[in-house]
MITILUM-716974 format. One record per residue: residue in three letters; y, z, x of N, C-alpha, C, CB in turn. Coordinates in steps of 0.001 Angstrom, whole numbers, plus 500000, padded with zeros to 6 digits. Glycine has a CB too. Layout:
N
<atom><resn>ALA</resn><n_py>Y</n_py><n_pz>Z</n_pz><n_px>X</n_px><ca_py>Y</ca_py><ca_pz>Z</ca_pz><ca_px>X</ca_px><c_py>Y</c_py><c_pz>Z</c_pz><c_px>X</c_px><cb_py>Y</cb_py><cb_pz>Z</cb_pz><cb_px>X</cb_px></atom>
...
***
This chain:
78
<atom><resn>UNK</resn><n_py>498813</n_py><n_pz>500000</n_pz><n_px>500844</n_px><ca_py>500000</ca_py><ca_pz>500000</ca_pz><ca_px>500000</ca_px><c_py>501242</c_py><c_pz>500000</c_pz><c_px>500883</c_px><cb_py>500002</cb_py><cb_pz>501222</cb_pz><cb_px>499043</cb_px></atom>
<atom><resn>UNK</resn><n_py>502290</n_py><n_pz>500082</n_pz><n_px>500455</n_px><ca_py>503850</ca_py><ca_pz>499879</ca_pz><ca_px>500643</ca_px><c_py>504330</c_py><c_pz>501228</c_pz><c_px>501824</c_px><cb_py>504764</cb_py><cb_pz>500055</cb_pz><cb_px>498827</cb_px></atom>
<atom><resn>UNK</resn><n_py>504982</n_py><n_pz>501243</n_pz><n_px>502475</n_px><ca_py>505511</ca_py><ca_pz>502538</ca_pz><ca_px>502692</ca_px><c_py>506331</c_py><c_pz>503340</c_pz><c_px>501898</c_px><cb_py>506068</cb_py><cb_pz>502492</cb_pz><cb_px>503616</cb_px></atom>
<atom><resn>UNK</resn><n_py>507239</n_py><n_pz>502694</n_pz><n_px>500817</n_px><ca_py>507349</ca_py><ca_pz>503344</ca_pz><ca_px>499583</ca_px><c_py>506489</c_py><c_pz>503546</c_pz><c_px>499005</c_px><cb_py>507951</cb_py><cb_pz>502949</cb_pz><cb_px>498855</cb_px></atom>
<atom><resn>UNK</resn><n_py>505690</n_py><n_pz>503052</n_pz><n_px>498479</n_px><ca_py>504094</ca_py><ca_pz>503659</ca_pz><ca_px>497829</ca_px><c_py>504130</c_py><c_pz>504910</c_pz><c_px>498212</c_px><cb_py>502557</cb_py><cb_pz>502985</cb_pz><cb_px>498428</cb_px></atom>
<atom><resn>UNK</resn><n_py>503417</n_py><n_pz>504717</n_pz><n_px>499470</n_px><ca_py>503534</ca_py><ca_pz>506073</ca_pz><ca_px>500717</ca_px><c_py>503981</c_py><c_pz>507492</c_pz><c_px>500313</c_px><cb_py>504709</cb_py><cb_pz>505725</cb_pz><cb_px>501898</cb_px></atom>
<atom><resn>UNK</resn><n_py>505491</n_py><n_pz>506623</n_pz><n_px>500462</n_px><ca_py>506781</ca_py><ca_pz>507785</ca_pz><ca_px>500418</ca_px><c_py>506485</c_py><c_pz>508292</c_pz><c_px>499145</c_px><cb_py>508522</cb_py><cb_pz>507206</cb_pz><cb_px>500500</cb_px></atom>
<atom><resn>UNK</resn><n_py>506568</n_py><n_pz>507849</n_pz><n_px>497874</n_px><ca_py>506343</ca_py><ca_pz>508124</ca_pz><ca_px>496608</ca_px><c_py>505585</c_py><c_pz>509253</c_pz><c_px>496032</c_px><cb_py>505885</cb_py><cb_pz>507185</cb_pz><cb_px>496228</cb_px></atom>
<atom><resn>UNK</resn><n_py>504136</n_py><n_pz>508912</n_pz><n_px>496467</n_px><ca_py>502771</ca_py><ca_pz>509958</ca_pz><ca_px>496683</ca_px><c_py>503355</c_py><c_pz>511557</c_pz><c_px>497583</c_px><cb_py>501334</cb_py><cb_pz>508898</cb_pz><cb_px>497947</cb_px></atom>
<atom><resn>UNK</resn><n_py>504197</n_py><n_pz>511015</n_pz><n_px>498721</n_px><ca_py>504578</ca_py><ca_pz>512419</ca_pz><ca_px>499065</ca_px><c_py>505321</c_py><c_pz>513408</c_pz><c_px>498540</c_px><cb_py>505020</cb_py><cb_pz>512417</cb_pz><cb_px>499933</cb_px></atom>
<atom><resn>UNK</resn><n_py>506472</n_py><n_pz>512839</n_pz><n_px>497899</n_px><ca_py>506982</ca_py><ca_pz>513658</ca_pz><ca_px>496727</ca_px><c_py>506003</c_py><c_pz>514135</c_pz><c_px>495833</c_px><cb_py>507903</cb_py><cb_pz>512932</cb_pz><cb_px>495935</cb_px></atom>
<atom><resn>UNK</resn><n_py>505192</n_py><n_pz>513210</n_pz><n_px>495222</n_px><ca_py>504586</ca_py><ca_pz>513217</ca_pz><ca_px>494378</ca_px><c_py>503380</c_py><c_pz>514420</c_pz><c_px>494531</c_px><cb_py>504303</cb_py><cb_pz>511925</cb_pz><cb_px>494236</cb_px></atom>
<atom><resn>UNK</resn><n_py>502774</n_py><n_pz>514234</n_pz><n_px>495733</n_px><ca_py>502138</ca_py><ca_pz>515544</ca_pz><ca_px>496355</ca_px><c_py>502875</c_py><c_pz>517312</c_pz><c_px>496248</c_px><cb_py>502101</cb_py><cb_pz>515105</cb_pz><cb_px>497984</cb_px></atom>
<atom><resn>UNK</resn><n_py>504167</n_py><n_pz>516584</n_pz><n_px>496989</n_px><ca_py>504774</ca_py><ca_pz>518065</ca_pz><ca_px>496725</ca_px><c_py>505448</c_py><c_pz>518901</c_pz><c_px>495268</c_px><cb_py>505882</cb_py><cb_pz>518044</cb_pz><cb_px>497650</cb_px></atom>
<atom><resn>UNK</resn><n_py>505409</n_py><n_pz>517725</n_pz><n_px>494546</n_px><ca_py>506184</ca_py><ca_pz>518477</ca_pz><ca_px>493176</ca_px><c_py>504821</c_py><c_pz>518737</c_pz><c_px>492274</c_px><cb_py>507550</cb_py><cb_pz>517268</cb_pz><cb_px>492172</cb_px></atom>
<atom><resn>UNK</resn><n_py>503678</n_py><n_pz>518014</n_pz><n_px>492528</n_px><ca_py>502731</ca_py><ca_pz>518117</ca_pz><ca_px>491416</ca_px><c_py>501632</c_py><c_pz>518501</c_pz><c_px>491740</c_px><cb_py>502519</cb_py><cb_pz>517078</cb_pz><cb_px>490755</cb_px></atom>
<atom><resn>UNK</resn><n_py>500837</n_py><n_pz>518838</n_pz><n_px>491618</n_px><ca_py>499488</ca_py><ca_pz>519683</ca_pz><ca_px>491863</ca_px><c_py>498685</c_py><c_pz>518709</c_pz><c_px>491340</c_px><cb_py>499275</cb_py><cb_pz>521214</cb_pz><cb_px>491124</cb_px></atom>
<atom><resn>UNK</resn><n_py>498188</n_py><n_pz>517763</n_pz><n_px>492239</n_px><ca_py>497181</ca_py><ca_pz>516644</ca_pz><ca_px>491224</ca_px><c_py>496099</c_py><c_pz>516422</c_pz><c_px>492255</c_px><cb_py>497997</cb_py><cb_pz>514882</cb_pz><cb_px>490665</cb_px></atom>
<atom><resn>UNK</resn><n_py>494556</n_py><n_pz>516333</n_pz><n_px>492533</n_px><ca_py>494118</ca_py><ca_pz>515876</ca_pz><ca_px>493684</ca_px><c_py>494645</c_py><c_pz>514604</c_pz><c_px>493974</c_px><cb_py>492809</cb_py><cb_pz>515876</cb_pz><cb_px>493717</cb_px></atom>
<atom><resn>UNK</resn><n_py>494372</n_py><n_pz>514140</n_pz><n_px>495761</n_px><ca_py>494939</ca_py><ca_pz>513360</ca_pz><ca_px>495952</ca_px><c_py>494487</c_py><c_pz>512159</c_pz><c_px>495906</c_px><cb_py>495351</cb_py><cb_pz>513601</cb_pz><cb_px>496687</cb_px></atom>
<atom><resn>UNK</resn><n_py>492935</n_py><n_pz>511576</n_pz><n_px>495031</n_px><ca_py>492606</ca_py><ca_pz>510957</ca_pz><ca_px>494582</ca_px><c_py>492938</c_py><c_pz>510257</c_pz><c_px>493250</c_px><cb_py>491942</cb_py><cb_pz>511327</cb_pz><cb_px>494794</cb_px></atom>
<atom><resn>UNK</resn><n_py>493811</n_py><n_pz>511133</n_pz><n_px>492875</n_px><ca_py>494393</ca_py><ca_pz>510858</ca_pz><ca_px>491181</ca_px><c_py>495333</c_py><c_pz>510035</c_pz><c_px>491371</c_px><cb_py>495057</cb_py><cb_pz>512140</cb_pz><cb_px>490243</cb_px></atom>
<atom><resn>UNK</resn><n_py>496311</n_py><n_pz>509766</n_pz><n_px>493308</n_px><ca_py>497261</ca_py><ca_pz>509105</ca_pz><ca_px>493319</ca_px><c_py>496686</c_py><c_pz>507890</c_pz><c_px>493871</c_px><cb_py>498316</cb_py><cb_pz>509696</cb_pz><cb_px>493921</cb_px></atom>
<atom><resn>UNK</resn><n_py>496494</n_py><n_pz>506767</n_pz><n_px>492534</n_px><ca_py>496389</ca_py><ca_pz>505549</ca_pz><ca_px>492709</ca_px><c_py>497658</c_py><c_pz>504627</c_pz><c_px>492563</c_px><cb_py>495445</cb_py><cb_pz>505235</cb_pz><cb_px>491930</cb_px></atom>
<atom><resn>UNK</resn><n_py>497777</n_py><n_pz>503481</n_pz><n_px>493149</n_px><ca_py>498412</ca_py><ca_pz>502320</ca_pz><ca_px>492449</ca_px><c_py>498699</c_py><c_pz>502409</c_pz><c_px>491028</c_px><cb_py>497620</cb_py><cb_pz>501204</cb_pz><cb_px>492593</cb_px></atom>
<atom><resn>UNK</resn><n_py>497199</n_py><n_pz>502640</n_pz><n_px>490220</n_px><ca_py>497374</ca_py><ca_pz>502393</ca_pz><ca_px>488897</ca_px><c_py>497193</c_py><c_pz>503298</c_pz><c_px>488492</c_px><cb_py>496816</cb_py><cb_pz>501581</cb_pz><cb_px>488299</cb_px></atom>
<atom><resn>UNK</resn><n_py>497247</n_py><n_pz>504389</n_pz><n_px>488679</n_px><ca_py>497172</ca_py><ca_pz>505415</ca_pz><ca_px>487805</ca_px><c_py>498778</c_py><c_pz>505808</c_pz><c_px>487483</c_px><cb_py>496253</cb_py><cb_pz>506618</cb_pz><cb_px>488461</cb_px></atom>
<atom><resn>UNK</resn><n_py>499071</n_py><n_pz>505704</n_pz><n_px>485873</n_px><ca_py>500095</ca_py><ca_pz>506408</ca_pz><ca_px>484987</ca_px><c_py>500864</c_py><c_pz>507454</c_pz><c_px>485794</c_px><cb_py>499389</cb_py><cb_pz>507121</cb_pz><cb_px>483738</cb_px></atom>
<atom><resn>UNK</resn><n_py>501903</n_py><n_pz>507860</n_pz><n_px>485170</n_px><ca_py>502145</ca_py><ca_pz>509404</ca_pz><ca_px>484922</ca_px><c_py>501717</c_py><c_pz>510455</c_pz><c_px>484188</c_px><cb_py>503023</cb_py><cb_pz>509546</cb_pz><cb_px>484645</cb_px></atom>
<atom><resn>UNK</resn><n_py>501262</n_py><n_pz>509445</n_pz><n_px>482648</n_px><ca_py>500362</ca_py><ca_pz>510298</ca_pz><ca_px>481839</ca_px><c_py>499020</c_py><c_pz>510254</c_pz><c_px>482441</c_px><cb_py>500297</cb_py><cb_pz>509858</cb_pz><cb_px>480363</cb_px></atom>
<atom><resn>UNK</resn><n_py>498310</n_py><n_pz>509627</n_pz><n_px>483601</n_px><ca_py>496969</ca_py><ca_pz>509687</ca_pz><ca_px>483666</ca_px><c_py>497230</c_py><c_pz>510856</c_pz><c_px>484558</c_px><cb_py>496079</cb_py><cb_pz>508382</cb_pz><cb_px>484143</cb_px></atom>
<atom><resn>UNK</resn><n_py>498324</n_py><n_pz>510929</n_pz><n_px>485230</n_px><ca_py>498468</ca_py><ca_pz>512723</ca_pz><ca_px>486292</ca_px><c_py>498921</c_py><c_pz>513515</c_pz><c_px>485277</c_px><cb_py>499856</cb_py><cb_pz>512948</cb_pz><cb_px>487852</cb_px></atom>
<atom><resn>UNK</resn><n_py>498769</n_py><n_pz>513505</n_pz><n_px>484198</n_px><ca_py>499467</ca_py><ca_pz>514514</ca_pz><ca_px>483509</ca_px><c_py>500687</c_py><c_pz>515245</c_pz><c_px>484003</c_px><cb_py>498619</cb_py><cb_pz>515383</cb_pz><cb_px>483270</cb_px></atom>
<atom><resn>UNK</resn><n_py>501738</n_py><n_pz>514515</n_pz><n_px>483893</n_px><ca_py>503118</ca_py><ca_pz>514676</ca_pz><ca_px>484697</ca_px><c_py>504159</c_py><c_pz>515116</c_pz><c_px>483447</c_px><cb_py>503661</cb_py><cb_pz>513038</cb_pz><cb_px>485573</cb_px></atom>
<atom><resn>UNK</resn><n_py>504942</n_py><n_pz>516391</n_pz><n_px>483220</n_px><ca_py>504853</ca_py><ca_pz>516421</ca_pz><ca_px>482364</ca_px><c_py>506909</c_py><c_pz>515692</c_pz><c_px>482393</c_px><cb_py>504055</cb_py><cb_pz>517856</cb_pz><cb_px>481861</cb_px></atom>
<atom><resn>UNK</resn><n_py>507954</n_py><n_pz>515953</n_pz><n_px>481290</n_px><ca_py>508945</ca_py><ca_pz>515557</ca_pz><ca_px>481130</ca_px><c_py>510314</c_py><c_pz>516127</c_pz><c_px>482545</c_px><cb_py>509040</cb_py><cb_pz>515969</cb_pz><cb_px>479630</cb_px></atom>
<atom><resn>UNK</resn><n_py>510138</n_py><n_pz>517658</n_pz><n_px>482232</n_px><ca_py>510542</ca_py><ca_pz>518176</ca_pz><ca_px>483833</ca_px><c_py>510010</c_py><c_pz>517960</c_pz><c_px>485143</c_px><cb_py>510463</cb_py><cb_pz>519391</cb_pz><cb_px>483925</cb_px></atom>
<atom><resn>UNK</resn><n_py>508943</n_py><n_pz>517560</n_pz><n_px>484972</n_px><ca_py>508500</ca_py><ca_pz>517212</ca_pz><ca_px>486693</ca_px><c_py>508598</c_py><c_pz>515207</c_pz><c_px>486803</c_px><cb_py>506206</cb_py><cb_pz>517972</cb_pz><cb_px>487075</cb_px></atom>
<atom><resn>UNK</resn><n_py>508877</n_py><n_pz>515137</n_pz><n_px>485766</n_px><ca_py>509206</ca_py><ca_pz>513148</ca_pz><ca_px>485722</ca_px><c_py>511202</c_py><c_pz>513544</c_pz><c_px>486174</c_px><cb_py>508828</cb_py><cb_pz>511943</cb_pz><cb_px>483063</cb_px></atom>
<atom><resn>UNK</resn><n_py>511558</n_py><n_pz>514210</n_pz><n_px>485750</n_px><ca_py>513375</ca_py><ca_pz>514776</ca_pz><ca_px>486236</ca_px><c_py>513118</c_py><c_pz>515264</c_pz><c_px>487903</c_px><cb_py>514134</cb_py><cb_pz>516674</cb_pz><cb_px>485009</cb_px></atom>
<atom><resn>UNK</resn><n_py>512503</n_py><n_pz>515823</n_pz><n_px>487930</n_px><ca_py>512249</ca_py><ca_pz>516450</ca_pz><ca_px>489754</ca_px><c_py>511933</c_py><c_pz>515081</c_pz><c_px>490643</c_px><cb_py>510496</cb_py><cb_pz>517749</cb_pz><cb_px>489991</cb_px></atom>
<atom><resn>UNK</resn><n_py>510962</n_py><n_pz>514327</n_pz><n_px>490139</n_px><ca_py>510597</ca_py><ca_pz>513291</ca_pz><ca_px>490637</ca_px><c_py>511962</c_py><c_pz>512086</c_pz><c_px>491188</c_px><cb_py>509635</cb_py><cb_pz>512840</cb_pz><cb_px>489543</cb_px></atom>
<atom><resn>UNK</resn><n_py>512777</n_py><n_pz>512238</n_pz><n_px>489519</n_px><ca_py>513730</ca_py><ca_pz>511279</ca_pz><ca_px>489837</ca_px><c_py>514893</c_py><c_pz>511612</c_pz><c_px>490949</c_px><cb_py>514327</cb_py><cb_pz>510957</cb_pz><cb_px>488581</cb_px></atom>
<atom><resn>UNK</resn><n_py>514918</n_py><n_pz>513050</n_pz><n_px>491131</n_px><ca_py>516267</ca_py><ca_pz>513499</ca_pz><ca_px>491700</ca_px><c_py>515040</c_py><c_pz>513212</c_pz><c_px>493035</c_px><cb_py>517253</cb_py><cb_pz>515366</cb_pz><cb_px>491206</cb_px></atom>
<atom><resn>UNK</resn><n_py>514130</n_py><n_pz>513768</n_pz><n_px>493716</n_px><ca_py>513883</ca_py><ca_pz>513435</ca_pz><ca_px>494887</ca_px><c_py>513749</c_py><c_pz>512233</c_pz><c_px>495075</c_px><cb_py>513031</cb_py><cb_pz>513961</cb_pz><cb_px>495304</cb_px></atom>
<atom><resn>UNK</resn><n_py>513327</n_py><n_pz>511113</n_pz><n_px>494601</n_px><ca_py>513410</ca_py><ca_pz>509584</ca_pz><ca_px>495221</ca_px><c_py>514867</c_py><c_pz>509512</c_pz><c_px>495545</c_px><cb_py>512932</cb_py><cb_pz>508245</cb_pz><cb_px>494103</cb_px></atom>
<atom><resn>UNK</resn><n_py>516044</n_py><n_pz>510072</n_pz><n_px>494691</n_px><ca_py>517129</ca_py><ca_pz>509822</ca_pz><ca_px>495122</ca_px><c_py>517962</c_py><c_pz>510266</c_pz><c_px>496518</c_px><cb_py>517609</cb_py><cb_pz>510113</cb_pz><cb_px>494211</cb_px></atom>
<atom><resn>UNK</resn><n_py>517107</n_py><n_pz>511485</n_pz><n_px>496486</n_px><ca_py>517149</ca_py><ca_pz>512467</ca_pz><ca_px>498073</ca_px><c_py>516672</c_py><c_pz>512140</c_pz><c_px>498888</c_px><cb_py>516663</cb_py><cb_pz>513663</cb_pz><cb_px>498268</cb_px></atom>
<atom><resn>UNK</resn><n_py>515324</n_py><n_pz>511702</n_pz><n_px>498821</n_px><ca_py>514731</ca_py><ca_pz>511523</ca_pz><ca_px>499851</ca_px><c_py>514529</c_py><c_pz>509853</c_pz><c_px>500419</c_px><cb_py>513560</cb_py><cb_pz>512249</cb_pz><cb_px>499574</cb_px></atom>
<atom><resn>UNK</resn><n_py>515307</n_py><n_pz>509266</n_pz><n_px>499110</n_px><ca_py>514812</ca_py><ca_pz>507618</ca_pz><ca_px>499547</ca_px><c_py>515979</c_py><c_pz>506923</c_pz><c_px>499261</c_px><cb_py>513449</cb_py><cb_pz>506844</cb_pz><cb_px>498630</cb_px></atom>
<atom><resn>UNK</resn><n_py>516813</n_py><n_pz>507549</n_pz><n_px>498706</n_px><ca_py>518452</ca_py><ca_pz>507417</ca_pz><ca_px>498657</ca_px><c_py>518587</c_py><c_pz>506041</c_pz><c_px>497741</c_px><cb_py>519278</cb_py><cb_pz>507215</cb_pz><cb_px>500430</cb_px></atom>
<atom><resn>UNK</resn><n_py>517739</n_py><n_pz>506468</n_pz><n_px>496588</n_px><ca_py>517693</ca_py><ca_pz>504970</ca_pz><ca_px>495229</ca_px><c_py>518180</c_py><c_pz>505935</c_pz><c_px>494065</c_px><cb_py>515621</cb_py><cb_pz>504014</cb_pz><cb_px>494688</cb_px></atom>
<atom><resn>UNK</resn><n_py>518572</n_py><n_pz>505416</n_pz><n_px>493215</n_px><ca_py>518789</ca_py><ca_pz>506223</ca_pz><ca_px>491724</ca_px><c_py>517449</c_py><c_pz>505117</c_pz><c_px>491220</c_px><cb_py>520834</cb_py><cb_pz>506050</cb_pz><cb_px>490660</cb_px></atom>
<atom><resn>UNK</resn><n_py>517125</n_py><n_pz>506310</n_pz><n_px>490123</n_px><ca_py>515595</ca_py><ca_pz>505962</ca_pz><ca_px>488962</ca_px><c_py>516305</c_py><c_pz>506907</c_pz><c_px>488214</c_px><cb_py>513552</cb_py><cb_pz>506401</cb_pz><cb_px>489406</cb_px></atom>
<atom><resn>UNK</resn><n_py>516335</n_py><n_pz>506590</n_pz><n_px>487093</n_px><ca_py>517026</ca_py><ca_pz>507593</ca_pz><ca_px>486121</ca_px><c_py>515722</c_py><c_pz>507809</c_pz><c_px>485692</c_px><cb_py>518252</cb_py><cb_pz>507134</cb_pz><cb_px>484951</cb_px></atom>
<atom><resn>UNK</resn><n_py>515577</n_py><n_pz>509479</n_pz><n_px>485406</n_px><ca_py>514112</ca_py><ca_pz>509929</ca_pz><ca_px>484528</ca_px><c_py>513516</c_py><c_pz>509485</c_pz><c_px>483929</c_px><cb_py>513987</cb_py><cb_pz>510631</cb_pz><cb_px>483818</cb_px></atom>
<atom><resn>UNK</resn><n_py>514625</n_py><n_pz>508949</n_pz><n_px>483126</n_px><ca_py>514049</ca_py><ca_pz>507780</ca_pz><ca_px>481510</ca_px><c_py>513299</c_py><c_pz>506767</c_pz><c_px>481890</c_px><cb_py>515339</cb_py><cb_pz>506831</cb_pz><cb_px>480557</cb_px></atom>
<atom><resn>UNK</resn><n_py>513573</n_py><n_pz>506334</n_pz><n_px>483327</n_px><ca_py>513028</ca_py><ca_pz>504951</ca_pz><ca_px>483598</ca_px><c_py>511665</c_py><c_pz>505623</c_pz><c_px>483719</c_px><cb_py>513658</cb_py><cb_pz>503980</cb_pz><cb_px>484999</cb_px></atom>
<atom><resn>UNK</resn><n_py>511275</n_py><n_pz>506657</n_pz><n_px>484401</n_px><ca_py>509647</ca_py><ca_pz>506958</ca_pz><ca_px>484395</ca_px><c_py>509205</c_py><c_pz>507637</c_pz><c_px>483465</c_px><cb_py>509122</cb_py><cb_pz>507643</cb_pz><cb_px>485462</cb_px></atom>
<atom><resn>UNK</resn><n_py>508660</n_py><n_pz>506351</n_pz><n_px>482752</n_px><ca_py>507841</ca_py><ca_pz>506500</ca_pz><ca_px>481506</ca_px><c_py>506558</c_py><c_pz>507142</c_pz><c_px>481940</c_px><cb_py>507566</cb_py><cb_pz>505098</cb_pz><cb_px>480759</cb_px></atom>
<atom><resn>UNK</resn><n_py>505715</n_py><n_pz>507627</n_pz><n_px>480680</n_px><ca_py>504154</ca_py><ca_pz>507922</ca_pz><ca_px>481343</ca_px><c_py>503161</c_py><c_pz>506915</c_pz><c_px>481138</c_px><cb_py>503451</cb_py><cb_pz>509204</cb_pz><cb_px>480743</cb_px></atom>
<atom><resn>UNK</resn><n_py>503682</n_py><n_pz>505470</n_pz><n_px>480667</n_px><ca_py>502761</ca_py><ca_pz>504625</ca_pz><ca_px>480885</ca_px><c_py>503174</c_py><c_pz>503726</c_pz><c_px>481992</c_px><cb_py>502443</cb_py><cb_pz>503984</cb_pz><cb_px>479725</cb_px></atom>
<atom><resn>UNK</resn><n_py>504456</n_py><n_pz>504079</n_pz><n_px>483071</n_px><ca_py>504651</ca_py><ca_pz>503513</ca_pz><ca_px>484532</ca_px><c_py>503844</c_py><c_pz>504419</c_pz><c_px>485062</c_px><cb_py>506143</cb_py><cb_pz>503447</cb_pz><cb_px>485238</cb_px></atom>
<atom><resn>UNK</resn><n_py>503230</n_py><n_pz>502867</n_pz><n_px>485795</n_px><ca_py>501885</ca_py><ca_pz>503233</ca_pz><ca_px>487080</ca_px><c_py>502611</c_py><c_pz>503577</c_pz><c_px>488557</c_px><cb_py>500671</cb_py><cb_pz>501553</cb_pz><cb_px>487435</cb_px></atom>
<atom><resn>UNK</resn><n_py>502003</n_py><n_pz>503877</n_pz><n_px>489574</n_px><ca_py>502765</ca_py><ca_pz>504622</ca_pz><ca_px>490659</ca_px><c_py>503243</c_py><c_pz>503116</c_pz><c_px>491442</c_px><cb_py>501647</cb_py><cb_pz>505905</cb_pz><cb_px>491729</cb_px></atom>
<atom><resn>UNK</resn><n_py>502204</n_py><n_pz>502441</n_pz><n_px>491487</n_px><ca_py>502533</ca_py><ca_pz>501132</ca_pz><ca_px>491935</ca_px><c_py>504467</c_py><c_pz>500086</c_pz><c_px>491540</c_px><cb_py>501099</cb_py><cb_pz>500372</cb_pz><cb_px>491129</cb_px></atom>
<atom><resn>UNK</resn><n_py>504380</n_py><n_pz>500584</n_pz><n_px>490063</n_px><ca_py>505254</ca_py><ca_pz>499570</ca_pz><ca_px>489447</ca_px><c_py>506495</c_py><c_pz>500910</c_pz><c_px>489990</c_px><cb_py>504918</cb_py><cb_pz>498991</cb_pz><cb_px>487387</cb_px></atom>
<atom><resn>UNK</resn><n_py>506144</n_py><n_pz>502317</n_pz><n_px>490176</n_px><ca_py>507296</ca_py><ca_pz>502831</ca_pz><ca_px>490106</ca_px><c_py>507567</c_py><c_pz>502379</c_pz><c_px>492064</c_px><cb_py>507236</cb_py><cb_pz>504692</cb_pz><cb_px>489393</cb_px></atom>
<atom><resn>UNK</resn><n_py>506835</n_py><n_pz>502317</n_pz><n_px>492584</n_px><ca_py>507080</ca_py><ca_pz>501692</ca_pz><ca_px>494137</ca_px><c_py>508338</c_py><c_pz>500375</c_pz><c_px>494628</c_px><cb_py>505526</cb_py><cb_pz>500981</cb_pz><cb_px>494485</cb_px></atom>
<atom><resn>UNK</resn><n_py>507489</n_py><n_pz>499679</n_pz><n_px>493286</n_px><ca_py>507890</ca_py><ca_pz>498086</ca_pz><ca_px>493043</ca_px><c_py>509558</c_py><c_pz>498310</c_pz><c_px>492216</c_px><cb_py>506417</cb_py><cb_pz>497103</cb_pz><cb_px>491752</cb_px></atom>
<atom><resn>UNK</resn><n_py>510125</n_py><n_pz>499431</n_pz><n_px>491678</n_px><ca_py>511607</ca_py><ca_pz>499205</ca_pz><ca_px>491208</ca_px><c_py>511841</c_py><c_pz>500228</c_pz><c_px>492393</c_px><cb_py>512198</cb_py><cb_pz>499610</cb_pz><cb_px>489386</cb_px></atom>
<atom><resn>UNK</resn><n_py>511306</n_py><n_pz>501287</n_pz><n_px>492975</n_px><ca_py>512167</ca_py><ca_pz>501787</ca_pz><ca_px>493825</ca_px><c_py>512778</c_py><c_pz>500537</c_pz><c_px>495067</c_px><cb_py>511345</cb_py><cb_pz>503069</cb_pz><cb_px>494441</cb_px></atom>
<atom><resn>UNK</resn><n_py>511530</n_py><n_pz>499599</n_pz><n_px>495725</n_px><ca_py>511745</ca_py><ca_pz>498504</ca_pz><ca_px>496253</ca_px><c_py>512649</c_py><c_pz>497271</c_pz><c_px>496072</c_px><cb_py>510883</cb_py><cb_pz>498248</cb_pz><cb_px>496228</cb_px></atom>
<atom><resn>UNK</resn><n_py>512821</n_py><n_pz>497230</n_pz><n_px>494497</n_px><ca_py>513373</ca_py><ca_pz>496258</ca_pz><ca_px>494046</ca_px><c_py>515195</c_py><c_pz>496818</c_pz><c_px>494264</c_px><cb_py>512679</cb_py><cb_pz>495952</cb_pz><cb_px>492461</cb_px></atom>
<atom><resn>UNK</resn><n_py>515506</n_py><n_pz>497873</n_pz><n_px>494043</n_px><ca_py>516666</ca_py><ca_pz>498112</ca_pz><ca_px>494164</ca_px><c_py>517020</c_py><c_pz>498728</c_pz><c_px>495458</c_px><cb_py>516997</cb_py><cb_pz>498765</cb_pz><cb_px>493167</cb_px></atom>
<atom><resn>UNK</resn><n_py>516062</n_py><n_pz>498637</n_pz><n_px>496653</n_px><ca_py>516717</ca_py><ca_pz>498515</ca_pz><ca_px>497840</ca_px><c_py>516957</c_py><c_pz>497061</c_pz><c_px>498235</c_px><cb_py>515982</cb_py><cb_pz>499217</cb_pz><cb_px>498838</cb_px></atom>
<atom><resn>UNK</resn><n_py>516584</n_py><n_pz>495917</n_pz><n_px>497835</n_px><ca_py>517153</ca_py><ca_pz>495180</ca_pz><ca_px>497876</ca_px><c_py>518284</c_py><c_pz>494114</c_pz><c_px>497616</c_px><cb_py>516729</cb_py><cb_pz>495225</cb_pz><cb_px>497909</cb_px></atom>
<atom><resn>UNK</resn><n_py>518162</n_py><n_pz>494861</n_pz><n_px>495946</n_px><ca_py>519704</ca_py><ca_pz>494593</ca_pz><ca_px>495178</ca_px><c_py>520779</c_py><c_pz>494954</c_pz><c_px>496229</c_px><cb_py>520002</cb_py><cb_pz>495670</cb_pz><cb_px>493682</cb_px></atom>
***
């Protein structure tokens, strides 16, 4: 995968308690059972740590980790 991918999963490691087999490409937010406050934690660290805005809203729980890789990517290039 991506080094955003990467990066993604590491937040994703640290805010959520999920094994680290659950972090696929395609696996949801609802398939990690991620709940509405930890989809808000999520958004403020990509912005900290990867210096993109994702507004919360944008991570739905049927965005896969992959597609959320693919707009963090997409708007470092905008």
């Amino acid at each position: 995968m991506t080094a955003t991918y990467e990066q993604l999963v590491s937040i994703l490691t640290a805010l959520h308690e999920a094994p680290t087999d659950h972090f696929r490409p395609e696996a949801t937010y609802a398939d990690l059972d991620v709940d509405s406050l930890t989809m808000v934690e999520i958004s403020i660290h990509i912005e900290r740590h990867l210096g993109i805005t994702v507004d919360d809203s944008e991570l739905v729980p049927e965005l896969t980790l992959g597609s959320t890789a693919d707009l963090i990517d997409a708007r470092r290039s905008a």
